[in-house]
C-alpha positions, 0 to 999 in steps of 0.5 A, spaced: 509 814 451 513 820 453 519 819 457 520 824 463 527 826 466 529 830 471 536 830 468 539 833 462 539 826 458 535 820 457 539 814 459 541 809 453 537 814 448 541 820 443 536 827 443 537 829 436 533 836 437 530 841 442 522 843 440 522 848 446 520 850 454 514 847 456 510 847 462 504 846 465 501 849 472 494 849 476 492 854 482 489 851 489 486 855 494 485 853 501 479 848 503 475 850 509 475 843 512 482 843 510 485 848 514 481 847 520 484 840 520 491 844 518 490 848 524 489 843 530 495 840 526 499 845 529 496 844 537 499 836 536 504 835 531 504 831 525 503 831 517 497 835 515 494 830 510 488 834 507 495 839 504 499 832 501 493 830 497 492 837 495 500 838 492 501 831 491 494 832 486 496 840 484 503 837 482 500 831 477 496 836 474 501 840 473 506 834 469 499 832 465 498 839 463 506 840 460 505 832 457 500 835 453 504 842 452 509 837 449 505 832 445 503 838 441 510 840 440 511 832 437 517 832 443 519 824 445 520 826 451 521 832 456 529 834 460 531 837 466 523 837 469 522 842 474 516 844 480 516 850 483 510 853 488 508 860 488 503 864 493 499 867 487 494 871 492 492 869 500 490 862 501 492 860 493 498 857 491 501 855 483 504 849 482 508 849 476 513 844 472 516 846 467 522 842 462 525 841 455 521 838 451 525 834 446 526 829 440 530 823 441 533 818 435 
C-alpha cells in the first residue's frame, strides 16, 4: 500500500531517496441536470450537491492516477500531496494532485 502525506514526512518512517514530482489529473465538464439544479440553488440557498459529488469524484480520480504514476517510479510513498483546480475552457475544470514520490527504509 502506498502511503500518502500532506506533510514533508512519513511520521515513524526514514525517506532514504526522492523518485520524482508526480501527479495525477482528470478534466469534468458541467452536466446539464447539474447546472439546472446549481442555478436554483442560488434562488434558495444551500450546498449544491450535484458539484460535491462531482469534485469529490474528480479528486479521487486525481489521487488514483498519481498513485499509479508513483508505483511506476517504485515510490513507497508520496510527500507534500497537493490539489489544485483550474478552468481549462468555459464549463470545464482540472482537478489536479501532485506530490514527491519517495522511498522510504
Amino acid at each position: 500500500m502506498l502511503l500518502l502525506s500532506t506533510t514533508e514526512t512519513i511520521s515513524g518512517r526514514e525517506i532514504i531517496a526522492h523518485a520524482g514530482v508526480v501527479c495525477g489529473n482528470t478534466v469534468r465538464a458541467k452536466h446539464l441536470g447539474r447546472d439546472i439544479a446549481a442555478g436554483l440553488k442560488t434562488l434558495i440557498g444551500g450546498e449544491v450537491g450535484g458539484y460535491t459529488e462531482m469534485l469529490a469524484e474528480s479528486r479521487n480520480q486525481a489521487i488514483e492516477r498519481m498513485i499509479q504514476s508513483a508505483q511506476e517510479l517504485g515510490a513507497d510513498a508520496v510527500v507534500n500531496v497537493r490539489f489544485t483546480t483550474s478552468a481549462v475552457a468555459q464549463g470545464m475544470s482540472e482537478m489536479l494532485a501532485f506530490g514527491t514520490a519517495v522511498k522510504l527504509a
